[in-house]
LORO-791578 format. One line per field, with one value per residue (C-alpha): residue number from 1; residue in three letters; chain; z, x, y. Coordinates in pm, 1 decimal. Example, Ala and Ser with C-alpha at 12.3 -4.5 7.8 and 13.67 -1.06 7.14 Angstrom:
! residues 2
seq	c(1; 2)
type	c(ala; ser)
mol	c(A; A)
w	c(780.0; 714.0)
u	c(1230.0; 1367.0)
v	c(-450.0; -106.0)
This chain:
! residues 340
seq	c(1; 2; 3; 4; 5; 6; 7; 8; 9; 10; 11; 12; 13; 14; 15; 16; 17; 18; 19; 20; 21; 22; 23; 24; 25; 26; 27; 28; 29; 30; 31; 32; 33; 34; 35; 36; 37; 38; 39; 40; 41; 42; 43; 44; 45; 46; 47; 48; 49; 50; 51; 52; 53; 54; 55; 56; 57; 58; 59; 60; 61; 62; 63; 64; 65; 66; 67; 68; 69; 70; 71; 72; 73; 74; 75; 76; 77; 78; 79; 80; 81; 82; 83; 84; 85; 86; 87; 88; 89; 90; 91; 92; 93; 94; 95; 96; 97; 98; 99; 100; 101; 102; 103; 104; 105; 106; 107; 108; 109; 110; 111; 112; 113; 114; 115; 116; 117; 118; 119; 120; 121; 122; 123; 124; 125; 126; 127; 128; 129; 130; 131; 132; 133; 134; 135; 136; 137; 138; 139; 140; 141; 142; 143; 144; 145; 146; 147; 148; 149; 150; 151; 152; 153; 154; 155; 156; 157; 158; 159; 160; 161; 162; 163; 164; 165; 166; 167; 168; 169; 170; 171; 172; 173; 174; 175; 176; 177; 178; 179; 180; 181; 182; 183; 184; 185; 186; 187; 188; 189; 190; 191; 192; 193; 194; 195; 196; 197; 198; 199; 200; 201; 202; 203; 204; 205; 206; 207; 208; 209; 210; 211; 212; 213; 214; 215; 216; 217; 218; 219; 220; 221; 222; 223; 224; 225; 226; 227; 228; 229; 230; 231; 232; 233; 234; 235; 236; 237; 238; 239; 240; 241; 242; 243; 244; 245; 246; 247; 248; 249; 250; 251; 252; 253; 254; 255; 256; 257; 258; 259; 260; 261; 262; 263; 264; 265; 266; 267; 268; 269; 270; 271; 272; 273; 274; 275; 276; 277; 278; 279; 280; 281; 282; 283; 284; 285; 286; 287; 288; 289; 290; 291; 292; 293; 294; 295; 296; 297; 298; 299; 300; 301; 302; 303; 304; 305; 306; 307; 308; 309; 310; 311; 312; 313; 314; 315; 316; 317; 318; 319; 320; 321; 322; 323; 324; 325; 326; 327; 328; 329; 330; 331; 332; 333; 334; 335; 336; 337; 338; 339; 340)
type	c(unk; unk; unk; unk; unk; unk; unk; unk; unk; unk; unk; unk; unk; unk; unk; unk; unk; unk; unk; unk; unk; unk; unk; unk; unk; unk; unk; unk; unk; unk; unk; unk; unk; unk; unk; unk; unk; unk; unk; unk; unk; unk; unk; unk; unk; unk; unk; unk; unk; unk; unk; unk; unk; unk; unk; unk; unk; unk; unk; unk; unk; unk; unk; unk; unk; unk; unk; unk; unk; unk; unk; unk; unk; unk; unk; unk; unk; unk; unk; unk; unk; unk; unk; unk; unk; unk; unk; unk; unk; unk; unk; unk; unk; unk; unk; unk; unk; unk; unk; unk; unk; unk; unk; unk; unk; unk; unk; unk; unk; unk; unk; unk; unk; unk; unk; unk; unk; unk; unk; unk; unk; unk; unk; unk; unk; unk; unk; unk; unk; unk; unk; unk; unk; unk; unk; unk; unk; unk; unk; unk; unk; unk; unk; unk; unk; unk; unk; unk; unk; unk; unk; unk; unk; unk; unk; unk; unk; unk; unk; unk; unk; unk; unk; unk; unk; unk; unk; unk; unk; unk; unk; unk; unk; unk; unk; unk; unk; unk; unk; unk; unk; unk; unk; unk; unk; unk; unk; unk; unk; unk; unk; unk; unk; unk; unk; unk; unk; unk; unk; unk; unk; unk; unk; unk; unk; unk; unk; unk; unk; unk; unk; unk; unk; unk; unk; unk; unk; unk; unk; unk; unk; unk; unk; unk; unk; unk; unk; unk; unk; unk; unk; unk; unk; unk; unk; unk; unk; unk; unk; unk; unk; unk; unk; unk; unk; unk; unk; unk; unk; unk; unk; unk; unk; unk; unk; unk; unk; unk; unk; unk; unk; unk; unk; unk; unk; unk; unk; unk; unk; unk; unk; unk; unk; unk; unk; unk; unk; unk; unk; unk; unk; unk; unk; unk; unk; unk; unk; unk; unk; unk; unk; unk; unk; unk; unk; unk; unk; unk; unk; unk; unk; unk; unk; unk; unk; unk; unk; unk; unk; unk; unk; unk; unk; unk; unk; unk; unk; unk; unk; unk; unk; unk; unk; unk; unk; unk; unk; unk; unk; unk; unk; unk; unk; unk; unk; unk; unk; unk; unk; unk)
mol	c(A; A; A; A; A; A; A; A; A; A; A; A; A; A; A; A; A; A; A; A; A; A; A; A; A; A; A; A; A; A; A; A; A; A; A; A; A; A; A; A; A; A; A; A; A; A; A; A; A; A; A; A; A; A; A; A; A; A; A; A; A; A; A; A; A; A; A; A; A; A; A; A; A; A; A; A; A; A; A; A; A; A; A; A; A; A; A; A; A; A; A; A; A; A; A; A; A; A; A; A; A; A; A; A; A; A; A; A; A; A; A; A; A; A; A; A; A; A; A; A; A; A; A; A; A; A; A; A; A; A; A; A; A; A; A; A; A; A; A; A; A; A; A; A; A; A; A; A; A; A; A; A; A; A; A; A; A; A; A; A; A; A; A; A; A; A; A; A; A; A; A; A; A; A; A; A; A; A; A; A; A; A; A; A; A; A; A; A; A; A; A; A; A; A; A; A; A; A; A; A; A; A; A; A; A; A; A; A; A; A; A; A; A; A; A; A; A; A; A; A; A; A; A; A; A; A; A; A; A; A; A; A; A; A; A; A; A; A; A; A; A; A; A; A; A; A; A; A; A; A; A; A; A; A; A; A; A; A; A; A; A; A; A; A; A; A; A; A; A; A; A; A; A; A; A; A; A; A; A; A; A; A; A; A; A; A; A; A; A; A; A; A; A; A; A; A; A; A; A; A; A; A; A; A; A; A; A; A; A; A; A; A; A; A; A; A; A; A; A; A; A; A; A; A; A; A; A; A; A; A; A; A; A; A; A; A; A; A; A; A)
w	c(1932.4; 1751.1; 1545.7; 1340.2; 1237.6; 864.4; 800.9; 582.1; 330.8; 144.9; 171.4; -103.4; -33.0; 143.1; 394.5; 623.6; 472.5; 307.5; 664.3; 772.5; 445.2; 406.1; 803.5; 750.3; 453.1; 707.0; 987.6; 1065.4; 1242.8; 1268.7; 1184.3; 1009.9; 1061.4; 844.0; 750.3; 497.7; 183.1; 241.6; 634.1; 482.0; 480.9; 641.0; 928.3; 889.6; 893.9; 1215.0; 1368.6; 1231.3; 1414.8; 1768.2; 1774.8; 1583.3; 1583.8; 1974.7; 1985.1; 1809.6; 2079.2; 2366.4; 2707.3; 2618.9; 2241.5; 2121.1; 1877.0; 1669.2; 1511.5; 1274.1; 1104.8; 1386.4; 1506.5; 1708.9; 1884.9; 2199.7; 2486.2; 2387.8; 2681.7; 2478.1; 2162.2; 2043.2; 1853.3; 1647.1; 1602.9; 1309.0; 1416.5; 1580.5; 1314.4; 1335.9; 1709.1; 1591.6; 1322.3; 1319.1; 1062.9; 811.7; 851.4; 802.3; 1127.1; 1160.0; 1103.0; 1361.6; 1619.4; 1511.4; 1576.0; 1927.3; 2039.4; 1926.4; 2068.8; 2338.1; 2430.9; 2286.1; 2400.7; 2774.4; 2722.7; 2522.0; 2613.4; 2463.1; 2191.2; 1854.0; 1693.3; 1368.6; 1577.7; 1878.7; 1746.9; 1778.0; 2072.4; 2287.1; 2096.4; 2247.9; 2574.6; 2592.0; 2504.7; 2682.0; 2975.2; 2873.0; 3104.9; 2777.0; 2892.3; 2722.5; 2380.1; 2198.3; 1859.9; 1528.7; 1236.9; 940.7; 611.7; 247.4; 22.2; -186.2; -385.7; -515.2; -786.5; -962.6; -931.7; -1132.0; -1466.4; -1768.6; -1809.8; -1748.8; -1760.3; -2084.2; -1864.7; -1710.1; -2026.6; -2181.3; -1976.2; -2159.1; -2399.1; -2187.8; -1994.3; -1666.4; -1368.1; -1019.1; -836.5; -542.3; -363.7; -132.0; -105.8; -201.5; 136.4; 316.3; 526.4; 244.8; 163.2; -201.3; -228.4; -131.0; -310.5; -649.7; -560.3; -478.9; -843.0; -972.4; -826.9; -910.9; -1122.3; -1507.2; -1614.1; -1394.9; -1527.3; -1837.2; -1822.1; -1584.7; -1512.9; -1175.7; -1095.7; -831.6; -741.1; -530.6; -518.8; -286.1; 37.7; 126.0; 516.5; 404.3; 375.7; -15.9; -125.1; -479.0; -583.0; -991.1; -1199.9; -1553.8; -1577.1; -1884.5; -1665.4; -1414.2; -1421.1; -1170.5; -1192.6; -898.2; -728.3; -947.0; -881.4; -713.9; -1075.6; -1174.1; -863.4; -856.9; -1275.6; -1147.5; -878.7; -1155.7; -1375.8; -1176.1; -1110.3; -794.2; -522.0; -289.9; -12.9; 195.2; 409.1; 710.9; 927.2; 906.4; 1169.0; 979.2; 624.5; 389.6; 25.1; 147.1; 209.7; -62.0; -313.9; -195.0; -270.2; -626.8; -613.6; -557.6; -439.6; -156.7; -77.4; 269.2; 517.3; 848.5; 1076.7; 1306.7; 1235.8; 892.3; 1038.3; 1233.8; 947.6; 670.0; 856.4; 712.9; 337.8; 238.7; 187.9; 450.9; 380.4; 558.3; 490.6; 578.1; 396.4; -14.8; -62.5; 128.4; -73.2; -395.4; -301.2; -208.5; -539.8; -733.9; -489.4; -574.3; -916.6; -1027.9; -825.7; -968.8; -694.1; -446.9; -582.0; -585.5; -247.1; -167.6; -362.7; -189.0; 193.4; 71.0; -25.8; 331.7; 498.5; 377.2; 549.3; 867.3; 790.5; 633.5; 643.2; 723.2; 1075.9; 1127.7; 1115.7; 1294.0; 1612.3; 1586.6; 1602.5; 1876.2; 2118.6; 2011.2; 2095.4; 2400.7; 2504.4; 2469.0)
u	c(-2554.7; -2441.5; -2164.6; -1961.2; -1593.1; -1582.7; -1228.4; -1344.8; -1505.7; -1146.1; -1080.4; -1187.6; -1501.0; -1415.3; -1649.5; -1544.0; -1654.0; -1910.2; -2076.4; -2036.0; -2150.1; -2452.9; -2518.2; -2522.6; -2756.8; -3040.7; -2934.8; -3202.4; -3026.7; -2619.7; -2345.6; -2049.1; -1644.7; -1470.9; -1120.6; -998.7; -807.3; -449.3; -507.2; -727.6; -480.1; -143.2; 35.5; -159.8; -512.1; -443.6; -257.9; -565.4; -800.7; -614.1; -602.4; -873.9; -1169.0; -1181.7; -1189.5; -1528.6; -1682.0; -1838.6; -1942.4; -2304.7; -2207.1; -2140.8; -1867.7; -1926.8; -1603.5; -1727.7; -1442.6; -1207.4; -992.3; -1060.9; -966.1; -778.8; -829.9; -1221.3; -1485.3; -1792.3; -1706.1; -1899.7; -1670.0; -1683.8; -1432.6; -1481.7; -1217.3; -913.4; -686.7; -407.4; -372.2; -469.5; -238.2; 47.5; 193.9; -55.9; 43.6; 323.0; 476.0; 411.2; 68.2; 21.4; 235.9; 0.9; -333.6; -250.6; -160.6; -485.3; -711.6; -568.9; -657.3; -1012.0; -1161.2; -1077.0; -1155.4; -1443.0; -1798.1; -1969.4; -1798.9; -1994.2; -1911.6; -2092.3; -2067.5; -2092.9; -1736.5; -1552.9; -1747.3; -1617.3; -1261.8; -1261.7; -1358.8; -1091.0; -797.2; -874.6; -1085.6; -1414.5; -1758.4; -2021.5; -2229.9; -1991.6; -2028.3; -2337.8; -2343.7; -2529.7; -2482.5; -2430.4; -2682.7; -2597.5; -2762.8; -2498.8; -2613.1; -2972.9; -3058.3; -3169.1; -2800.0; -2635.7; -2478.9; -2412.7; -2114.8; -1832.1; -1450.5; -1358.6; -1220.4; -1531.1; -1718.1; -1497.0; -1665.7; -1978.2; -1887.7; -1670.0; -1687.8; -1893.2; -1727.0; -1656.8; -1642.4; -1401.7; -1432.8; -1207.7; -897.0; -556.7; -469.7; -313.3; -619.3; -861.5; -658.8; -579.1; -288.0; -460.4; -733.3; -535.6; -358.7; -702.2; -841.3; -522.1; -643.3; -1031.2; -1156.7; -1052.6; -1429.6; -1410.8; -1103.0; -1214.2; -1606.1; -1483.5; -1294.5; -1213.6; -1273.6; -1063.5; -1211.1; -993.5; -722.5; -410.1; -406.6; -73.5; -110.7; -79.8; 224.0; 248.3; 143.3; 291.2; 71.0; 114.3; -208.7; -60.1; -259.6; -545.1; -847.4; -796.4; -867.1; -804.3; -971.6; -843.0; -1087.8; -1394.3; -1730.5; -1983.1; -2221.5; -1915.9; -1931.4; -2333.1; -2261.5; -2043.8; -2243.8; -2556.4; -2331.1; -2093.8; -2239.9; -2128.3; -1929.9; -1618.0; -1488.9; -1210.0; -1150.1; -930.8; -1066.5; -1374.2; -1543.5; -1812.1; -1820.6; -2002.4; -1889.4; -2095.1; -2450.5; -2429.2; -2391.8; -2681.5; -2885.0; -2817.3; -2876.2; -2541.0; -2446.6; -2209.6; -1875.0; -1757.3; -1488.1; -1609.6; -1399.2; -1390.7; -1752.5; -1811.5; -2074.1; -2227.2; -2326.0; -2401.9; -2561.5; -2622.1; -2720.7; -2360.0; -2115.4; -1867.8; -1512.9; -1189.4; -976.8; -664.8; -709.7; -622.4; -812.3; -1132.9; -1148.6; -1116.8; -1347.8; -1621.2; -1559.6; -1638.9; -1937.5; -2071.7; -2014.8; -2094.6; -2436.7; -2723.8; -2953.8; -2704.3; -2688.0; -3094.0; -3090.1; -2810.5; -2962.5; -3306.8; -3140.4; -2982.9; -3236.3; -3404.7; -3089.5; -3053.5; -3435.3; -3239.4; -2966.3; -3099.0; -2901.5; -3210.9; -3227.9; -2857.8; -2870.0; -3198.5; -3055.1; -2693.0; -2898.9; -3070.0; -2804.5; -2604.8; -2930.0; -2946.4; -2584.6; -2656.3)
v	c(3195.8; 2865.7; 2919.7; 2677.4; 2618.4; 2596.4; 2564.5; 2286.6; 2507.8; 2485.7; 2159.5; 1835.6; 1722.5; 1341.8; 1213.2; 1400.2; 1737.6; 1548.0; 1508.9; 1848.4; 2034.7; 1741.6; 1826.4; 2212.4; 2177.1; 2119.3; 2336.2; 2638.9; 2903.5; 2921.5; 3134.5; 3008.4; 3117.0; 3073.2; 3159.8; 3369.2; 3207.1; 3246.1; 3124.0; 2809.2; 2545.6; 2420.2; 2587.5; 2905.2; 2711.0; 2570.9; 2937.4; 3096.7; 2794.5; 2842.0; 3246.4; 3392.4; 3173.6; 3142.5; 3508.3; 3493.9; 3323.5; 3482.5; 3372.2; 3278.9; 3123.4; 2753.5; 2691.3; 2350.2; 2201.1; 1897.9; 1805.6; 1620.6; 1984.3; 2279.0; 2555.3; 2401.2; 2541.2; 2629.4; 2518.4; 2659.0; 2411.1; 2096.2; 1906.0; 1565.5; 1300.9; 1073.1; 801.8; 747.3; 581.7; 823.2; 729.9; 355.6; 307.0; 592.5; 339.3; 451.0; 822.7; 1076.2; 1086.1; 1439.9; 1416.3; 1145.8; 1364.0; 1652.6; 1464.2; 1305.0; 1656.7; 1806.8; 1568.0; 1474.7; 1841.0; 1872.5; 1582.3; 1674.4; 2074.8; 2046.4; 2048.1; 1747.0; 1516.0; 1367.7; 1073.9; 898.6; 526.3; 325.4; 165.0; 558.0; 592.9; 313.1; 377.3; 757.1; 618.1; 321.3; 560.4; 921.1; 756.2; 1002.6; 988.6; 785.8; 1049.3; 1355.5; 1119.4; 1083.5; 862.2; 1011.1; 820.5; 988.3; 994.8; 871.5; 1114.2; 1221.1; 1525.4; 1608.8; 1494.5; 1776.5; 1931.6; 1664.3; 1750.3; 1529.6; 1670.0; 1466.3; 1367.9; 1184.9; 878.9; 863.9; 828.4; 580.8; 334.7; 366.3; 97.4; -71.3; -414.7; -391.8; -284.6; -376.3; -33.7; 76.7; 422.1; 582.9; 749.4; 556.5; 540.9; 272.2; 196.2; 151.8; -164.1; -153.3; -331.1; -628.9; -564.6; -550.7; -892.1; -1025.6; -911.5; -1134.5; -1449.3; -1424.6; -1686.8; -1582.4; -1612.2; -1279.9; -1118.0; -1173.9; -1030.9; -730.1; -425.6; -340.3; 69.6; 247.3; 588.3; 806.8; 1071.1; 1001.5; 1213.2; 1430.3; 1338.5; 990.2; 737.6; 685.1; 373.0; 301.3; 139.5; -36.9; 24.8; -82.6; -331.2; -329.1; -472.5; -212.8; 160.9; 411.6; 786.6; 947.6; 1205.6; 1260.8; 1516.4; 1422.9; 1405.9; 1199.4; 981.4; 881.8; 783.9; 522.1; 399.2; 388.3; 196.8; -15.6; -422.0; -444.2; -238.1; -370.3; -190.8; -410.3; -89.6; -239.1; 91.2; 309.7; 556.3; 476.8; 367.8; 578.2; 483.7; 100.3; 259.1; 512.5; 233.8; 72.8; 375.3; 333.1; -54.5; -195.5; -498.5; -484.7; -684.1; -501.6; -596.1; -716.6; -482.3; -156.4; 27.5; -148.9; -393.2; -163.8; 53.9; -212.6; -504.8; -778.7; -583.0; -686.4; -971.3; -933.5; -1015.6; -1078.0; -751.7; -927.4; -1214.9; -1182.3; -1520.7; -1413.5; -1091.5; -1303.7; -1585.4; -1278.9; -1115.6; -1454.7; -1589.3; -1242.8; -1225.3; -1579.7; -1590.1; -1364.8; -1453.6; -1326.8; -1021.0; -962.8; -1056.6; -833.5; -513.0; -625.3; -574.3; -269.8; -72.9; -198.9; -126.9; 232.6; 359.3; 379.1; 678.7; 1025.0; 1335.9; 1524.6; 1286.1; 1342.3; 1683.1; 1695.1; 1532.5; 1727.9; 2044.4; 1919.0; 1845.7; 2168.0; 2315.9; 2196.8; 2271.9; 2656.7)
């Protein structure tokens, strides 16, 4: 029997649940565990992770743990990493997170019995720091539907619908995080040509994560607006509406807020590091996230140029044929499939 760790039933839907619910969507034949409210978070999540949920398994089962943890010490387990940043970049984390996250997986990746990953840049990433046989890793990229369609409301926040008859926006998803790169971002937006400032708000879409080293961050500023976490109706409003999205991420596993854009017809602006290029190609104007001046000079060659941005949208909508949650989940079942 295939069952499946959903621990992440509890948690805010962030790409990384995003995957796994989008994944499960399509599955055919599974049994979730999951764990009961007061064990779903914290301390308790993961005592309730390493004791009960390995219990569950028996001799002939397969336990699949999407969301980057697992039961330890499991052999009959599946499990997918998404990245590596907290081993990458401890900098970026609460030191007991970090501490937390090297433990785990330096025990899951060598226990386990097959490791997923949504890119070839994770992939060689896992293999450079725990010394892993390519053959235990395979690569699925992930999809980019968001929700369907027909489950949209028009029901929505009353900051969200202030934009209505507001300037147009350029558009930012992610969490405020310091990997997502906002602080340059923001002095970037300072230093754009003033034809820009003045025709454009910039849109920050996110809510601050607690494993996270805070980034006080200063919004007062009239020509940007932040919204924190919004719903997923919420979400594919502003994609519909924004002119343009810009993503300066300095580390993705993948990269999902990119290709989702381009779904709706956005014109990208995406750093050129870690699994970012991998995932957008060349639908999007690639920046350097390090650089403040780069970011600026992409926002203005891509707001100032029309005909860049039809070319952009163009390659986007080409560029989004290749991933489909249906496919992703398709070929995860698959291999979990053949691993029973």
């Amino acid at each position: 029997m295939l069952y499946v760790n959903t621990r992440f039933l509890y948690q805010k839907t962030t790409g990384v649940q995003r995957y796994a619910k989008n994944i499960l969507a399509h599955f055919p034949n599974y049994q979730s565990i999951t764990p009961p409210s007061w064990a779903s978070k914290g301390v308790k999540g993961h005592l309730w992770e390493q004791s009960y949920l390995p219990l569950q398994i028996k001799k002939n089962d397969l336990l699949w743990s999407p969301t980057n943890t697992g039961p330890l010490y499991l052999k009959q387990q599946v499990i997918t990493i998404h990245d590596l940043s907290w081993l990458e970049h401890p900098e970026w984390f609460k030191k007991s997170f970090a501490l937390q996250y090297r433990f785990i997986a330096s025990h899951l990746v060598k226990n386990c019995r097959h490791i997923l990953t949504i890119s070839k840049y994770t992939k060689e990433k896992i293999i450079e720091h725990y010394k892993i046989d390519e053959k235990k890793i395979s690569v699925i990229y992930c999809g980019i539907d968001i929700i369907e369609e027909k489950n949209l409301t028009n029901t929505f926040s009353p900051k969200i619908t202030s934009l209505e008859h507001d300037k147009p926006f350029l558009l930012f998803v992610g969490s405020i995080e310091p990997r997502k790169n906002i602080k340059r971002l923001l002095q970037a937006w300072k230093i754009t040509n003033q034809s820009i400032q003045n025709d454009y708000n910039l849109v920050i879409v996110g809510s601050e994560g607690k494993v996270f080293k805070e980034q006080n961050i200063n919004f007062n500023e009239s020509h940007i607006k932040i919204f924190g976490y919004v719903s997923d109706s919420e979400l594919v409003y502003l994609y519909k509406k924004a002119s343009a999205l810009i993503y300066p991420s300095l580390y993705e596993g993948f990269g999902l807020p990119p290709l989702e854009a381009m779904k709706y017809g956005l014109p990208v602006i995406s750093s050129n590091v870690t699994a970012l290029p991998e995932a957008v190609g060349d639908s999007a104007l690639m920046c350097d996230p390090y650089s403040v001046e780069d970011i600026a000079n992409k926002i203005n060659d891509l707001l100032e140029n029309e005909t860049l941005q039809k070319e952009l949208t163009t390659k986007g909508f080409e560029q989004i044929k290749k991933f489909s949650w249906k496919n992703t989940s398709e070929s995860t079942y698959d291999i979990l499939s053949s691993l029973q």
